[in-house]
C-alpha positions in Angstrom: -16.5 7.0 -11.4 -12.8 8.4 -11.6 -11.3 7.7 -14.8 -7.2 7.1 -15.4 -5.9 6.3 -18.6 -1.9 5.8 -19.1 0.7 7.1 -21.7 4.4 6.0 -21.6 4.1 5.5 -17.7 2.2 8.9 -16.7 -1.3 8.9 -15.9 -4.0 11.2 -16.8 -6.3 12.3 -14.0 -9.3 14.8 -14.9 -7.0 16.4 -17.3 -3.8 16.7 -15.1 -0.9 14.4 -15.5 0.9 12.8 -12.9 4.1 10.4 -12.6 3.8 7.2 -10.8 4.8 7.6 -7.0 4.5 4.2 -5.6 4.6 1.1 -7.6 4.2 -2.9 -7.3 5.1 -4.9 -10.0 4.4 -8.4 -9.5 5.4 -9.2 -5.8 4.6 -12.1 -4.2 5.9 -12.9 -0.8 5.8 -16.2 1.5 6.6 -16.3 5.2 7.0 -19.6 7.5 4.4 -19.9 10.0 5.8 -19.6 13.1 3.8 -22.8 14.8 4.5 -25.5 12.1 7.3 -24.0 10.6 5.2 -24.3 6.8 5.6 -21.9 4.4 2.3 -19.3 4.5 1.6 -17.7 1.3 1.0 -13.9 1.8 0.9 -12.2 -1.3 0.4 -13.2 -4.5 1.2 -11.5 -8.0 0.3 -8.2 -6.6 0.3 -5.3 -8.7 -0.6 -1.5 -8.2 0.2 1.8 -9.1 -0.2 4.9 -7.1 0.2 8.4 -8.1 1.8 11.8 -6.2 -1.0 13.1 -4.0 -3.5 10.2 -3.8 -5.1 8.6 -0.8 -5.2 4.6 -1.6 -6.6 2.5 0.9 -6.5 -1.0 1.0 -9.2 -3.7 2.7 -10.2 -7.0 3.0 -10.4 -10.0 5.1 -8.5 -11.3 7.8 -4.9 -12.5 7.0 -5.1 -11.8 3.7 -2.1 -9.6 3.8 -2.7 -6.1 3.5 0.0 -5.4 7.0 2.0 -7.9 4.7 1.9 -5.3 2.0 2.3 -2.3 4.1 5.3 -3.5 5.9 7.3 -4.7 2.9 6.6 -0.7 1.8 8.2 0.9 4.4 11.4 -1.4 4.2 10.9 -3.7 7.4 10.1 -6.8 5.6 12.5 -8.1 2.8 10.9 -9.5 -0.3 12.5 -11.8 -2.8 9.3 -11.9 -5.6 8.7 -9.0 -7.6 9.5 -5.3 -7.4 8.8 -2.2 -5.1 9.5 1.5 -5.7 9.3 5.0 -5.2 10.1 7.4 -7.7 11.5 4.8 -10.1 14.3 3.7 -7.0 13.5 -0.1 -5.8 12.9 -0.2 -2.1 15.4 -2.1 -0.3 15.0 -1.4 3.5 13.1 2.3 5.5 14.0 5.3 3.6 13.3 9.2 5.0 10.8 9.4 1.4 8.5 7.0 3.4 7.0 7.6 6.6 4.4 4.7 8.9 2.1 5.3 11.2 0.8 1.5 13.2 -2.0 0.9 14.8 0.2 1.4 18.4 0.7 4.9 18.7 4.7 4.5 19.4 5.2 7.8 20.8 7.8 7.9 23.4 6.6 8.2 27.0 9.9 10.4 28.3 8.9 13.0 25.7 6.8 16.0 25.4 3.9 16.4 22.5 6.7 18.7 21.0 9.5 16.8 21.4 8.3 13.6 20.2 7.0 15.4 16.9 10.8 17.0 16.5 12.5 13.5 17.0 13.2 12.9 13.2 14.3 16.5 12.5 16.5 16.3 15.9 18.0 12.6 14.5 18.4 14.7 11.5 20.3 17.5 12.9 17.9 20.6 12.1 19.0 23.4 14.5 16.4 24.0 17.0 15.3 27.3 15.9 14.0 25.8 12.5 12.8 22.7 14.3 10.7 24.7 16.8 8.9 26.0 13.8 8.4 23.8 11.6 7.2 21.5 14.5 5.1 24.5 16.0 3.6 24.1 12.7 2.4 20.3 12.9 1.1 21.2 16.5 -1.3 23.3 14.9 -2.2 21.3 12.0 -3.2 18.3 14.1 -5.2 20.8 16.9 -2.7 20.0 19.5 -2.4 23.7 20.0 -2.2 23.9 23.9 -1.0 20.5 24.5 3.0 21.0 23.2 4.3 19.9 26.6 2.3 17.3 27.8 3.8 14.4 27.8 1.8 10.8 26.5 0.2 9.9 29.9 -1.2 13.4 30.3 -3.4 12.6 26.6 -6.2 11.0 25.6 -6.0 7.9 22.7 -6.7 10.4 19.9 -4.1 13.1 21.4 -1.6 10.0 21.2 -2.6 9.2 17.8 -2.4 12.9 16.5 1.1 13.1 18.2 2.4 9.9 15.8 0.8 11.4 13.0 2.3 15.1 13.5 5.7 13.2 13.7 5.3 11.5 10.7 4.2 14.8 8.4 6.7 16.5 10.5 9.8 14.7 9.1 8.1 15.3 5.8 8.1 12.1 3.9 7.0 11.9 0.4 4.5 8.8 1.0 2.3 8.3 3.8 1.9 4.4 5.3 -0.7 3.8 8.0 -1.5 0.7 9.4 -5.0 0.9 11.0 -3.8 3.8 12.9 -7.4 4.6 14.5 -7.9 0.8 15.2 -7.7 1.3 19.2 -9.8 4.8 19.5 -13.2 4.7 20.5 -15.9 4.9 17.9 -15.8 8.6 18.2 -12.9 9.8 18.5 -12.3 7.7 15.1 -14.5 9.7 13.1 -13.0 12.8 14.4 -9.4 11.8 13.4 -10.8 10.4 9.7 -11.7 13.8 9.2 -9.1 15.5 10.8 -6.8 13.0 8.2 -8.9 14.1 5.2 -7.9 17.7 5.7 -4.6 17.0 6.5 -4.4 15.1 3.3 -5.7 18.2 1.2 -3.6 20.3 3.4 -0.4 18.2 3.1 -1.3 16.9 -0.5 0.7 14.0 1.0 0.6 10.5 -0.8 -0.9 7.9 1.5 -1.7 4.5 1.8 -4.2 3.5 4.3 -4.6 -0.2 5.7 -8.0 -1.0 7.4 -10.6 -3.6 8.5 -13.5 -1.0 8.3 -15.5 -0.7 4.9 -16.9 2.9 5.7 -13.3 4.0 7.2 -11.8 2.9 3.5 -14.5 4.0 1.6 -14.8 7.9 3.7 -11.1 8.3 3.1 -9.8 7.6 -0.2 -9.6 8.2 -3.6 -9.2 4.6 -4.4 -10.1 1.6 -2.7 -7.9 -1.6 -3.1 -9.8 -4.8 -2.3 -7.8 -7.7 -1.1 -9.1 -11.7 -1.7 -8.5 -13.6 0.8 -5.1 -15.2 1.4 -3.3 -15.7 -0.6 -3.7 -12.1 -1.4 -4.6 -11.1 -4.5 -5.9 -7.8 -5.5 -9.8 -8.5 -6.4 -11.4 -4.9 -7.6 -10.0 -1.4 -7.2 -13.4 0.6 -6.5 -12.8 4.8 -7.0 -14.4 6.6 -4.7 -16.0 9.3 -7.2 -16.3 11.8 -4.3 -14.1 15.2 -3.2 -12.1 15.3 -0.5 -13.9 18.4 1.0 -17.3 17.0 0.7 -16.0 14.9 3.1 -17.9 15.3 6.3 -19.8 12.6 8.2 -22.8 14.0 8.8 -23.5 14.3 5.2 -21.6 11.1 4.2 -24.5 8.4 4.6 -27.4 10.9 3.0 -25.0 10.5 0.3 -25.7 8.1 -2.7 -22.3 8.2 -4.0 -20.7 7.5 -0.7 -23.9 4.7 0.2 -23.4 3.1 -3.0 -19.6 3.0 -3.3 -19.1 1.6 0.0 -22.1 -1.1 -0.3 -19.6 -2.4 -3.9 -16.9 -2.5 -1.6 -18.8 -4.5 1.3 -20.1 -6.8 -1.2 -17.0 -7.3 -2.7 -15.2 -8.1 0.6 -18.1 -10.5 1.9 -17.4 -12.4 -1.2 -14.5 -13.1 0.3 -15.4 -13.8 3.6 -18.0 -16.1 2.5 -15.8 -18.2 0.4 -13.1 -18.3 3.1 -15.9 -19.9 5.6 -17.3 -22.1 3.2 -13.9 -23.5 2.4 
């Protein structure tokens, strides 16, 4: 298992130290359904710590309010319990440090592969000439090489997704959010993009958070998995995933005892609370 121990707020990873990134202190978050008008308790007491350069992914049943969590990261969802930051600096609304990806690829239809990767860096003002490379670069780091101006009708569901992740790395945020963002792809064409993610991550060295429904999606991509108890959501367990990102490969992933047994703690964990949500 990966170890972390903690001095004065930096952690110790295999002999490197790193400063926190991403941190929750204590948030807990309530929304009113929008039926009855009750209050719906999403979060509750909900603590982690993620460092520069690690993939966290987070899973568990149903409502319990992982999209909850994700959203209140990237800004779009104000929060009055507890605290939320990067770098030390509370987060208060979207920021250019953070960058999502959702499940809907979001790309816009009037725009080229190219262009819609460029958006943020044309909002931003680049001139063109450093744009067209730097995006030129994310083309090729995706494997869209070929496709630059086709526009989102002309691609397939994994092109589409590629696209929104290019345009995310592209406006080079510090921290990664994705919200099931291979949800809608065929069976696959999702295990394509995992690993096409994995070496972008090693590649990008990128600090990401990764929301999903799928045990062997969390478990194949990160360096830590966050389980989440039902609602209201708690962190349960935090399972490490004692494996290296460039071992990563599918085809060698379930001959794997590390990766077999890691992901069958984390199913177990999450029937737990499947089971007690349906016996209730």
């Amino acid at each position: 298992m990966i170890r972390w121990w903690t001095l004065a707020g930096v952690h110790c990873f295999k002999g490197y130290y790193m400063a926190d990134k991403l941190v929750v202190e204590s948030l807990t978050h309530h929304y009113p359904d929008e039926y009855t008008g009750e209050s719906v308790h999403a979060l509750d007491n909900v603590d982690l710590v993620v460092q520069a350069g690690e993939f966290v992914s987070v899973v568990g049943p149903s409502g319990c309010g992982k999209s909850t969590l994700l959203n209140i990261l990237a800004g779009l969802l104000p929060y009055r319990v507890g605290r939320v930051s990067v770098d030390g600096h509370s987060i208060e609304g979207p920021g250019p440090e953070r960058g999502v990806v959702f499940q809907a690829h979001a790309i816009l239809p009037w725009r080229t592969v190219n262009r819609n990767i460029g958006h943020g860096l044309e909002i931003r003002g680049l001139p063109k000439p450093q744009r067209d490379n730097r995006v030129a670069e994310f083309v090729e780091l995706v494997g869209l090489t070929g496709f630059e101006d086709k526009y989102p009708h002309e691609l397939s569901g994994g092109m589409k997704q590629r696209t929104a992740v290019a345009r995310t790395l592209c406006a080079d945020p510090e921290v990664m959010l994705m919200d099931e963002p291979f949800a809608a792809v065929d069976a696959q064409t999702r295990i394509t993009l995992q690993e096409e993610l994995i070496r972008i991550s090693i590649a990008t060295q990128k600090t990401i958070i990764f929301i999903t429904h799928s045990v062997d999606e969390a478990a194949f991509l990160a360096d830590r998995c966050v389980i989440f108890s039902r609602r209201s959501g708690r962190i349960k367990s935090i399972v490490d995933v004692d494996i290296t990102r460039e071992e990563r490969i599918w085809a060698n992933m379930n001959a794997d005892t590390r990766f077999t047994s890691t992901r069958d703690d984390i199913l177990r964990l999450v029937r737990e609370e499947v089971s007690v949500e349906h016996e209730e």
